[in-house]
C-alpha positions in Angstrom: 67.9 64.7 76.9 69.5 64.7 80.1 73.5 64.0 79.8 75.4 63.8 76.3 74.0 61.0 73.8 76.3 58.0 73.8 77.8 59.1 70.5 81.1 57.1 69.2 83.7 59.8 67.6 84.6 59.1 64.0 88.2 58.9 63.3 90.0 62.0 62.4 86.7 64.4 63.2 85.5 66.1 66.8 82.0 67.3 65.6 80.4 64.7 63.6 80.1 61.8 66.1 78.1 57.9 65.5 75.7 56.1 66.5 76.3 51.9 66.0 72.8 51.6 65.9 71.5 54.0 63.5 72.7 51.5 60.3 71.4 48.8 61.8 67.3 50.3 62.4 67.4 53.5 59.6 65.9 51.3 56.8 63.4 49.6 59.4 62.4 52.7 60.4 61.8 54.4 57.0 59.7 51.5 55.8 57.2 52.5 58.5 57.9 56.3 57.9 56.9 55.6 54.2 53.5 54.7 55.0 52.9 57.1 58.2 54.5 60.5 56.9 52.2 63.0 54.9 53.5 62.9 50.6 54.9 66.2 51.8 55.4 69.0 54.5 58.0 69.6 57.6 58.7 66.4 59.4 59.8 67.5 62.9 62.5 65.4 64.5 63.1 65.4 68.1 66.2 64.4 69.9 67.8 64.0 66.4 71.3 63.1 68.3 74.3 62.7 65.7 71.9 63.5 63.1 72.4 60.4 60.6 68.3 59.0 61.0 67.5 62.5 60.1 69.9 62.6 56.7 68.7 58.9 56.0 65.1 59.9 55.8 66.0 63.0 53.7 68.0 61.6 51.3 65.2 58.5 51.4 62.1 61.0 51.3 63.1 64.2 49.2 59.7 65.3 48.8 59.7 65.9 53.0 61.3 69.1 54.6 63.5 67.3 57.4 64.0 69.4 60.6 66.4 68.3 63.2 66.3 69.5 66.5 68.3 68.6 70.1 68.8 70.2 73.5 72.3 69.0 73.4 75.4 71.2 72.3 77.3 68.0 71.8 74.5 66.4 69.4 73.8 69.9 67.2 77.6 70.1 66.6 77.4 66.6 65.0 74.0 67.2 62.9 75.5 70.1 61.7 78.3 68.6 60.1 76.1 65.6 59.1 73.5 67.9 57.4 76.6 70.3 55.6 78.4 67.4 54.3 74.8 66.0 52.9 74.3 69.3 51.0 70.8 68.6 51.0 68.0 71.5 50.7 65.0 69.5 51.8 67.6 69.2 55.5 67.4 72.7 57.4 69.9 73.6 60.1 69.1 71.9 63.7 67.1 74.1 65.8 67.7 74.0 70.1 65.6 72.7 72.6 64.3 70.7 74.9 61.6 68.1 74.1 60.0 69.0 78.0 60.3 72.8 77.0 57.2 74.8 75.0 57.2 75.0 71.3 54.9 77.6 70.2 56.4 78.9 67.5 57.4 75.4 65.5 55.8 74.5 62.7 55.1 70.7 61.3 53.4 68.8 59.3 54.9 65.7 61.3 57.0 64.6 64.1 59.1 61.5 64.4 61.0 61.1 67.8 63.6 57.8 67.9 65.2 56.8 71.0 64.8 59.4 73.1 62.3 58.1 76.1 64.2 55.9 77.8 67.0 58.1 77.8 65.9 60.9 78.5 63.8 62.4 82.4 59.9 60.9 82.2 58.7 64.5 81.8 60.6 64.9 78.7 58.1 61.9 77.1 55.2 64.1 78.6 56.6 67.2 76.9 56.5 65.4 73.4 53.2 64.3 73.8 51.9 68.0 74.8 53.5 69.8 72.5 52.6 67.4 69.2 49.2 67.7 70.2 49.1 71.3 70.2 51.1 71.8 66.9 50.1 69.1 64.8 47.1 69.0 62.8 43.8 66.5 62.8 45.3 63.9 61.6 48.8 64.3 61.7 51.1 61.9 62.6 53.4 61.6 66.0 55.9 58.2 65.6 58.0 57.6 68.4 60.7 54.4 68.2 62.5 52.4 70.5 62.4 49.5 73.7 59.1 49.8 75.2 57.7 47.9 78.0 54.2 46.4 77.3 52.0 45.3 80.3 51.3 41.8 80.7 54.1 41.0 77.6 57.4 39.8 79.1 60.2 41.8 78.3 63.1 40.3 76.7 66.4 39.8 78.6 68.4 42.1 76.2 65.7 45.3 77.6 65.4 44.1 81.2 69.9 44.2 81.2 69.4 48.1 78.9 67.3 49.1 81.2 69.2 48.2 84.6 71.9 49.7 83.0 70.0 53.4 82.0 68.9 53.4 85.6 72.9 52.6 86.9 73.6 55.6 85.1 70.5 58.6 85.6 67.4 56.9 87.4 65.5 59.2 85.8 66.3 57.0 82.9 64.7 53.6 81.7 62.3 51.5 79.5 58.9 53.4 79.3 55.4 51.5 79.5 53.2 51.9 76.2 49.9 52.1 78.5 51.5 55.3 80.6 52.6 57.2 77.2 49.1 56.0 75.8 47.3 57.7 78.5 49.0 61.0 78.8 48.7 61.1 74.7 45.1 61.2 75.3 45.0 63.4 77.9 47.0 65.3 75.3 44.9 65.0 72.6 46.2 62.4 70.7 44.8 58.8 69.6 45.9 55.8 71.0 49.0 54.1 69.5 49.1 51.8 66.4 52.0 49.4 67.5 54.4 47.8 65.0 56.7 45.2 66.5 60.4 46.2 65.5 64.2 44.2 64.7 66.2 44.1 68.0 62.9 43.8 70.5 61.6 47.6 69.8 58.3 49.0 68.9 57.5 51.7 66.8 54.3 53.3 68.1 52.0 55.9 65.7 50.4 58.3 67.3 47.6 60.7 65.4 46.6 64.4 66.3 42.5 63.7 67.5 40.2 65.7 65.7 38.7 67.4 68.2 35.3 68.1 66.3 34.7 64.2 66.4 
């Protein structure tokens, strides 16, 4: 991600920071996850930020090895304390780097990503979509969440304002189109997306590793 996550510090601690929204969409969210993810395996997540989706989902899915992962100092600082103070040993330690960066030596059964595209440089999206498709399995699945823009389907007010607002603060930033992530995934060598409409105007879109014998 480019630029600190807008975390929220929690009274009395530096490290383990908040995210307003993450109460609001984790159970949204996991509902999908429950029918997407694999019974078991490592469920990649990138851009993990403060780290509360990732301890959700573990706590919620126990039979799942949870990964976390982030670029950002800031943002490992706070899953770290997230993941300690959940004592969980399906939750491993967050690992660092860059979504845009090369991941050869990850391994995962699964990858989630959740708001990270629109706030984060374009090639960022495009490094997401490479790498999945080179460590994931036939079949595995790639589930990105957030706003979305969708062409021909009017975008709400509340994303046009989010959007003008990313762009005020790192034009690189902003509200992605479905049909320009859809066709680098294929070029990657993913599927097209399965698109769930989402609380709060967002998408959730799914995402498959092709089989490349078919």
């Amino acid at each position: 991600m480019s630029g600190p996550f807008p975390f929220v510090f929690e009274a009395g601690g530096e490290a383990k920071r908040f995210a307003p929204a993450t109460e609001r969409n984790r159970e949204a969210i996991a509902d999908v996850l429950d029918s997407v993810l694999p019974v078991d395996g490592t469920v990649l997540e990138i851009a993990s930020g403060t780290g509360e989706h990732i301890v959700y989902f573990a706590r919620r899915f126990p039979k799942r090895q949870w990964q976390p992962s982030d670029p950002d100092p800031v943002a490992l600082a706070s899953i770290t304390a997230w993941t300690e103070e959940a004592g969980r040993t399906n939750l491993k330690q967050p690992l660092r780097f860059d979504a845009a960066s090369d991941w050869e030596a990850i391994k995962a059964d699964a990858i989630i990503c959740i708001n990270m595209a629109h706030i984060s440089p374009w090639n960022a999206t495009l490094g997401l979509l490479r790498n999945a498709a080179l460590i994931l399995s036939p079949g595995a699945p790639l589930y990105l969440y957030g706003p979305f823009r969708q062409e021909g389907i009017p975008t709400a007010p509340s994303n046009e304002a989010f959007d003008e607002s990313l762009k005020s603060r790192d034009p690189q930033w902003g509200l992605r189109y479905v049909d320009a992530i859809e066709a680098n995934a294929h070029a990657a060598g993913l599927t097209s997306a399965h698109i769930i409409q989402m609380p709060a105007n967002n998408l959730s879109l799914i995402f498959k590793r092709a089989d490349p014998q078919v």
